[in-house]
C-alpha positions as CSV (number, residue, x, y, z in Angstrom):
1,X,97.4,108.8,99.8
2,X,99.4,112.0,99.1
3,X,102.3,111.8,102.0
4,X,104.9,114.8,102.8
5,X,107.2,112.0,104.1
6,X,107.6,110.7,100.6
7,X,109.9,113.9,99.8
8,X,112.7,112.2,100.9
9,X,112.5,109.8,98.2
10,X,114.7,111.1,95.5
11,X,117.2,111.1,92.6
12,X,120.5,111.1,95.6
13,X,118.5,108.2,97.7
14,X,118.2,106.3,94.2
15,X,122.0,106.5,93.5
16,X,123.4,105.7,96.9
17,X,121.1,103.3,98.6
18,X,122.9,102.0,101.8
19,X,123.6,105.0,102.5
20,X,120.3,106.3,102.4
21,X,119.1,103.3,103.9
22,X,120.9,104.7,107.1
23,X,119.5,108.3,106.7
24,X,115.8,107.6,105.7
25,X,113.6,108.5,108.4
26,X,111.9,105.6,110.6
27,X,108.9,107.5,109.5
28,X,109.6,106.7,105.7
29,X,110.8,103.1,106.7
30,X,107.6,102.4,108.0
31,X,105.7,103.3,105.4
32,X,107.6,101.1,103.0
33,X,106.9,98.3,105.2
34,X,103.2,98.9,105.8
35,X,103.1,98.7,101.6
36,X,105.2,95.9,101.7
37,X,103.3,93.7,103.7
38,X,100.0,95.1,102.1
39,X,101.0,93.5,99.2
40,X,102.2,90.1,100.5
41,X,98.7,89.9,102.4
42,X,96.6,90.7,99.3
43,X,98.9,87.9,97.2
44,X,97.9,85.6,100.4
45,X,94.5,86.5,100.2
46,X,94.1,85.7,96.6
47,X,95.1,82.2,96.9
48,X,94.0,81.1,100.3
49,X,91.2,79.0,98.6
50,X,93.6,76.9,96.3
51,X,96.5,76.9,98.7
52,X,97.4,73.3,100.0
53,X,100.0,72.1,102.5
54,X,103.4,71.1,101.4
55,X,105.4,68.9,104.0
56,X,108.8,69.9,105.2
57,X,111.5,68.3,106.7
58,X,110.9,70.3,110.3
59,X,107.0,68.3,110.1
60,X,105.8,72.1,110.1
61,X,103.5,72.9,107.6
62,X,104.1,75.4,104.3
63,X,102.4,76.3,101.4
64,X,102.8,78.5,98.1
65,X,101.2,81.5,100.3
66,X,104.4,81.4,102.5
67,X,106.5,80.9,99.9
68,X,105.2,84.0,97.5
69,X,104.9,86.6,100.4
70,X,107.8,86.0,101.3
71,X,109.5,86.6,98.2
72,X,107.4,89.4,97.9
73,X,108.7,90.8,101.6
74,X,112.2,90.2,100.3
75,X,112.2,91.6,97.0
76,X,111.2,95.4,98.4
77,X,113.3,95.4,101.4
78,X,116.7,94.0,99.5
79,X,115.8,97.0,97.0
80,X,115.3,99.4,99.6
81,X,117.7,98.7,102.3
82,X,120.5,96.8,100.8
83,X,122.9,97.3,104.4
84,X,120.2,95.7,106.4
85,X,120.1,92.1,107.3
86,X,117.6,89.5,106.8
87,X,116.2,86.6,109.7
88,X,112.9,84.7,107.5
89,X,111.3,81.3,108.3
90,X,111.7,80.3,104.9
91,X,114.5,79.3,102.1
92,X,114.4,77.9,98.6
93,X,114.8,74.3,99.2
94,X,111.5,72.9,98.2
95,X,111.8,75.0,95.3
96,X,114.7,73.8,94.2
97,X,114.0,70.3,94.4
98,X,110.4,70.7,92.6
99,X,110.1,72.6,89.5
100,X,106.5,72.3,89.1
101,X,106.0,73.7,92.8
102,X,108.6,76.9,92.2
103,X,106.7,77.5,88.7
104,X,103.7,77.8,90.2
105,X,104.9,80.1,93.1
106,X,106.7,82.6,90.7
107,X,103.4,82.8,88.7
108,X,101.8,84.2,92.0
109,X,104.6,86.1,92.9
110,X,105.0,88.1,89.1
111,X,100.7,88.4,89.1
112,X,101.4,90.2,92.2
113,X,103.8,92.5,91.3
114,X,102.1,93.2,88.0
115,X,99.0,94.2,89.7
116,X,101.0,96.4,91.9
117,X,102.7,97.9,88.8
118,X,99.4,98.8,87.8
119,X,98.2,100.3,91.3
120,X,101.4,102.6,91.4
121,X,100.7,103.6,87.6
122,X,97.3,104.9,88.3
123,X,98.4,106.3,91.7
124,X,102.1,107.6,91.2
125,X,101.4,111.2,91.1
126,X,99.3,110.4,94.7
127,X,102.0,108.0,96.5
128,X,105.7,107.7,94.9
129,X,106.3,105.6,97.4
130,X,104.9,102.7,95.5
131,X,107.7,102.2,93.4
132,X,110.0,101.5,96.3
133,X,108.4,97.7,95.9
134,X,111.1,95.8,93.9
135,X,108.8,93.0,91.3
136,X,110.6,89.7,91.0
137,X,111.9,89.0,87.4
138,X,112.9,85.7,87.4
139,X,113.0,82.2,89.1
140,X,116.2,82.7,90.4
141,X,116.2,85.4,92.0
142,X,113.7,84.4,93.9
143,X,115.4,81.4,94.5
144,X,118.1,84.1,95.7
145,X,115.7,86.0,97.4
146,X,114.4,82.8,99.8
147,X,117.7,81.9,100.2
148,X,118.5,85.3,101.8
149,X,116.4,85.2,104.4
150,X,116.0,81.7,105.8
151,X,119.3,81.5,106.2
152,X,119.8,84.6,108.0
153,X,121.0,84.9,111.3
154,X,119.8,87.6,113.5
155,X,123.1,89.2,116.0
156,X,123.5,91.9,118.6
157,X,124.8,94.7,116.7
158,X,123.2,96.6,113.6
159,X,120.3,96.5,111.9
160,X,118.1,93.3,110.4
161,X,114.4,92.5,109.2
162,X,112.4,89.4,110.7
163,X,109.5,88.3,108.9
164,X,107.3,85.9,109.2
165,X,105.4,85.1,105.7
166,X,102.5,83.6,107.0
167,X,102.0,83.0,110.8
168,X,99.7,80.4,111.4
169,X,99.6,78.1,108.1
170,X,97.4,75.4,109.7
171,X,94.6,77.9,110.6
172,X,95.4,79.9,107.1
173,X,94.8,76.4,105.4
174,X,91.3,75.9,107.1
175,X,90.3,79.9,105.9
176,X,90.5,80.6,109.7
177,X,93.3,83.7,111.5
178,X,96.7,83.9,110.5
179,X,98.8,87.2,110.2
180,X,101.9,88.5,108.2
181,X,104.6,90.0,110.3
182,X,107.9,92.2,109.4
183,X,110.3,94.0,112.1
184,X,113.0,96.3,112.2
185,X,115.7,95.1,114.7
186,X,118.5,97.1,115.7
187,X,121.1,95.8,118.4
188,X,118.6,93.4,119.3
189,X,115.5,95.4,120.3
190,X,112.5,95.8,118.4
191,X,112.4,99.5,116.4
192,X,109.8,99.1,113.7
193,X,106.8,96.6,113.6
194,X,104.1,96.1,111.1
195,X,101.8,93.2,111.5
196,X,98.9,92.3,108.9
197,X,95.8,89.7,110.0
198,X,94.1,89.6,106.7
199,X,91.1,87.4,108.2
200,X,90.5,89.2,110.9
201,X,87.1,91.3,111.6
202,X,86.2,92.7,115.2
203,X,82.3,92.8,114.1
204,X,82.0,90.7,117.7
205,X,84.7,92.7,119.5
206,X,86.6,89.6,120.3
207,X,89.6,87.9,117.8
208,X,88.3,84.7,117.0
209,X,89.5,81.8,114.8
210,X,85.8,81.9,113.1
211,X,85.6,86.2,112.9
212,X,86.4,86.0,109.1
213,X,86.8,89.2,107.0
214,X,84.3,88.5,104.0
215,X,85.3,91.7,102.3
216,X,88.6,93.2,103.2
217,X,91.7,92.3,103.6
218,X,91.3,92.3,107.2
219,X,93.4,94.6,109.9
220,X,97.0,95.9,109.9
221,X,98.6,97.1,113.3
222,X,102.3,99.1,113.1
223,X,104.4,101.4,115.5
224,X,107.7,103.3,115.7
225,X,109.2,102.4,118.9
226,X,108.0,105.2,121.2
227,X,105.4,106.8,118.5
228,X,102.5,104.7,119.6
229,X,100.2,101.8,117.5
230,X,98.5,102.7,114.5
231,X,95.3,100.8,113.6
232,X,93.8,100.4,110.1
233,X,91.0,98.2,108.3
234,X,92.3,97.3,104.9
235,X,90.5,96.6,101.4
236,X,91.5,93.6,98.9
237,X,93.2,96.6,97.1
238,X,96.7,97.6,97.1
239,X,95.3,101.3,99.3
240,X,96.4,102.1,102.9
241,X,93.5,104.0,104.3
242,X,94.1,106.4,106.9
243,X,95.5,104.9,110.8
244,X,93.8,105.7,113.8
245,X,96.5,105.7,116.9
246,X,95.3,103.1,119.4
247,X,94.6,104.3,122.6
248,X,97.0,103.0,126.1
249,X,95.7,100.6,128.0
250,X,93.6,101.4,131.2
251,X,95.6,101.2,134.4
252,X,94.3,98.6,136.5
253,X,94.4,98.0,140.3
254,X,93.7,94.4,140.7
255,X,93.8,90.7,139.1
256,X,90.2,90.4,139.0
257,X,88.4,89.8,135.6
258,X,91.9,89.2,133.6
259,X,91.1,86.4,130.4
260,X,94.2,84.1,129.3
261,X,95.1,84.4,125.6
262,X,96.4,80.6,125.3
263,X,96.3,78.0,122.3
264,X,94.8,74.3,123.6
265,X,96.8,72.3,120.9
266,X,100.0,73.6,122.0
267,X,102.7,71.2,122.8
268,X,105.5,73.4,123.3
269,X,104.3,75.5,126.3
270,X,103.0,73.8,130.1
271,X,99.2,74.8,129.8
272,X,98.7,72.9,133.4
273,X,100.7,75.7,135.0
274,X,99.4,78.3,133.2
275,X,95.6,76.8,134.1
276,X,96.8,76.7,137.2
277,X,96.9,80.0,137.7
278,X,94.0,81.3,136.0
279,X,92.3,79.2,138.3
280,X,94.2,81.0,141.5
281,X,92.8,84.5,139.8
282,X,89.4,83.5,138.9
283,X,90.3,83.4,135.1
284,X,88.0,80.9,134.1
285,X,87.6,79.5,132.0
286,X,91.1,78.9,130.3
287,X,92.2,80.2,128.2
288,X,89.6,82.6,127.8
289,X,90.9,82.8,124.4
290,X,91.9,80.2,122.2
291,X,94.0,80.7,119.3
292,X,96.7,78.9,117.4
293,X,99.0,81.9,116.1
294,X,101.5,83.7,117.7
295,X,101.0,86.7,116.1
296,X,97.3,86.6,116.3
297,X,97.2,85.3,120.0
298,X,99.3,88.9,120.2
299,X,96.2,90.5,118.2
300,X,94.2,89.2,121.5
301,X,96.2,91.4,123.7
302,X,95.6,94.5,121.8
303,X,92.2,95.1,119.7
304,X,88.8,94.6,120.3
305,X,87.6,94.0,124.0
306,X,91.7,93.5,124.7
307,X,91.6,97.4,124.4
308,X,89.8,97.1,128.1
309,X,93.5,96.2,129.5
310,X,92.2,92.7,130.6
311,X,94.2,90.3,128.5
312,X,97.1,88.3,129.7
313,X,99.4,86.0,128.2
314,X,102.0,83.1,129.6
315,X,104.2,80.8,128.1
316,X,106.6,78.6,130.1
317,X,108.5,76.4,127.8
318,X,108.5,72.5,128.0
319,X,111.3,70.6,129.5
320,X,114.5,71.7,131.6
321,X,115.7,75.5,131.6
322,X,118.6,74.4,130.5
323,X,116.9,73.2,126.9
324,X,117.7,75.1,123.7
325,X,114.9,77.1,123.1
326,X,112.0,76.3,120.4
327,X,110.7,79.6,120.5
328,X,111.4,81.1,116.8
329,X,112.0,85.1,116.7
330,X,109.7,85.7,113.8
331,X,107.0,84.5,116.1
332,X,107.0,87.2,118.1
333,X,109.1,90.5,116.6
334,X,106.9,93.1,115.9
335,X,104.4,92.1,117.7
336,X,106.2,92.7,121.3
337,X,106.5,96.0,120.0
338,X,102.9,97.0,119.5
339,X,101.9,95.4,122.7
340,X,104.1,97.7,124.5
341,X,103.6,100.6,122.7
342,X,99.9,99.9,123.9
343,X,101.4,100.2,127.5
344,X,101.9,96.1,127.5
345,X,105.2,94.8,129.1
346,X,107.0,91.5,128.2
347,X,109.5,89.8,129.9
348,X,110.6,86.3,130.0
349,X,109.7,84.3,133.1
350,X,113.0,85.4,134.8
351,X,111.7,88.9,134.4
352,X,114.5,89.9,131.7
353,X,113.7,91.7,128.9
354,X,113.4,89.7,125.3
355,X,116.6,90.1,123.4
356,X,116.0,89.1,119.4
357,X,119.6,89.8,118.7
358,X,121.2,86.1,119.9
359,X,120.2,84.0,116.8
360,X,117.1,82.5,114.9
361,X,115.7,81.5,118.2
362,X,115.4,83.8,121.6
363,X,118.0,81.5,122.9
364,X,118.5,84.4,125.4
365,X,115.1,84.0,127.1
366,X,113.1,81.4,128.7
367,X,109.1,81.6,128.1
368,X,107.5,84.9,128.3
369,X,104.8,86.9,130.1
370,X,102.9,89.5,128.5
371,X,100.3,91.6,130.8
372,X,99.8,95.8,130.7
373,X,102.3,97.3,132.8
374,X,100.5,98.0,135.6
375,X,99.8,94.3,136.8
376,X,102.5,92.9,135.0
377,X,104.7,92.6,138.0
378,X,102.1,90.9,140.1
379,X,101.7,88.5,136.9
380,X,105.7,87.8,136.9
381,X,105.4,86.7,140.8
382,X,102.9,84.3,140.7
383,X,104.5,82.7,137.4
384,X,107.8,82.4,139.4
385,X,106.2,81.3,142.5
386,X,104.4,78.3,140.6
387,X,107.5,77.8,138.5
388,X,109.2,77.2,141.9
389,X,106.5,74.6,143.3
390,X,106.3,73.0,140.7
391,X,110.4,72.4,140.4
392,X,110.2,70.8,143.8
């Protein structure tokens, strides 16, 4: 996995971090991400089987996966970029209130980094890079490390990470699709992405709850803003195998044969309006594809038949457009940026452009539509014309 872009690792980077943080080369930053999130996947992987849910305050659902990768996430990126900011899902509070619960989490979290210590001994003369990933020493610091990131705030200047540890932890719990997602942010626009769906297989073409990867550790997706999407299959070992570069979606002339990417047991988004106009376009039935994570629903718009440019995707919030917004910005950074990079566009129903710099939440937008450029606009109309009816 020999790399000429690990050059720029050396003694002066080592001794004046921020700085260097700064400096590095998006090129280098990616990489460091892509191994970051290969290891929180292959620690989520490892214990999907015993992982159970642990209730929250918020009613949503966590378990020692979410908690270990992403402790993981946050132990190589405080290391390696020390001026960044941090925006996570998760903090240290039911860890600090169960000692049993945050033993067993650091026991994940140090087997994890051991076996990565070992990968990087056997492969250092191949990829330096691998020591860029910070282990975890104690229980406090990753305490400290949790912390961090849940209670980060994301804001319109500079530069921060989102990450989302595990992005679907009901589906995860029932062995089905869930996906691991880190971004870059700076001044509020997406610059780096890396997401990881470490069930995923495309044997049928399609991204499917029940399309389990039996042998890998499923499919990673990453892009520089304005460099494209790189696609890879991964093993269960800490190894990035070489990307392919995902080809732009087709141009299309016409709304005919478009499928909905949706999820049925959503509560949060108006699935009669959205119906609704699958059933003006002939998009039946709806949603063509159903699928309860963000990130994965975004997996939809991209890979397998999606590559055909056919794939939309609405969401219209519930309740008055005057409502705070539920919509959480690790559910959809670095995602919107692979989409795009595809030749997808993504606005908010007002046709404004998503803006991850005003908070935890994209209080700034209202709902989003997601459709390849070259329909997209058509798409925005008819969601602001039924918008409109159904107002009156």
């Amino acid at each position: 996995m020999s790399d000429p872009r690990l050059a720029v690792w050396d003694d002066e980077w080592a001794k004046n971090k921020a700085v260097a943080a700064v400096q590095l080369p998006l090129s280098f930053i990616k990489l460091v991400a892509e191994l970051t999130v290969l290891r929180a996947a292959v620690l989520t992987r490892r214990i999907i089987s015993a992982a159970t849910e642990i209730p929250k305050d918020d009613a949503t659902p966590v378990t020692i996966a979410d908690l270990g990768a992403q402790t993981l996430i946050m132990a190589a990126l405080r290391e390696s970029f020390p001026g960044h900011g941090f925006v996570g899902e998760e903090d240290a509070g039911l860890l600090r209130q169960d000692e049993a619960l945050r033993a067993e989490v650091f026991m994940h979290v140090s087997e994890a980094c051991a076996d990565f210590r070992r990968h990087e001994t056997v492969n250092i003369d191949e990829n330096r890079a691998v020591t860029s990933l910070q282990p975890v020493e104690t229980e406090e610091k990753m305490l400290e490390l949790l912390d961090l990131a849940g209670r980060g705030q994301s804001g319109p200047k500079g530069r921060f990470w989102v990450m989302d540890p595990v992005d679907g932890t009901a589906t995860f719990l029932k062995g089905q699709q869930y996906a691991i997602s880190l971004a870059l942010i700076e001044d509020g626009k997406e610059i780096l992405g890396v997401v990881c769906y470490p069930n995923l297989t495309l044997d049928d073409g399609i991204v499917a709850e029940t399309g389990v990867d039996q042998t890998g550790c499923g499919v990673m997706l990453s892009a520089i803003r304005g460099g494209g999407t790189d696609y890879r299959k991964l093993s269960t070992e800490y190894y990035l195998a070489p990307a392919r570069k995902l080809e732009l979606l087709p141009p299309l002339t016409g709304l005919s044969g478009l499928r909905f990417v949706d999820c049925l047991a959503s509560k949060s988004s108006r699935l009669d309006i959205a119906e609704g106009i699958a059933k003006q376009l002939g998009a039946l039935p709806f949603p063509g594809i159903d699928l309860w994570s963000s990130h994965v629903r975004y997996a939809a718009l991209m890979v397998g038949e999606a590559e055909e440019g056919k794939h939309i995707m609405i969401r219209i919030p519930v309740g008055a457009s005057s409502d705070p917004s539920r919509a959480y910005i690790w559910d959809h950074a670095g995602s919107q940026l692979l989409y795009t990079e595809m030749g997808g566009k993504i606005t908010d129903v007002e046709g404004k452009d998503i803006d991850f710099g005003a908070g935890r939440t994209l209080a700034a937008n209202r709902g989003l539509v997601a459709a390849p450029a070259s329909i997209h606009g058509e798409i925005l109309k008819l969601v602001r014309e039924w918008i409109e009816k159904d107002s009156q």
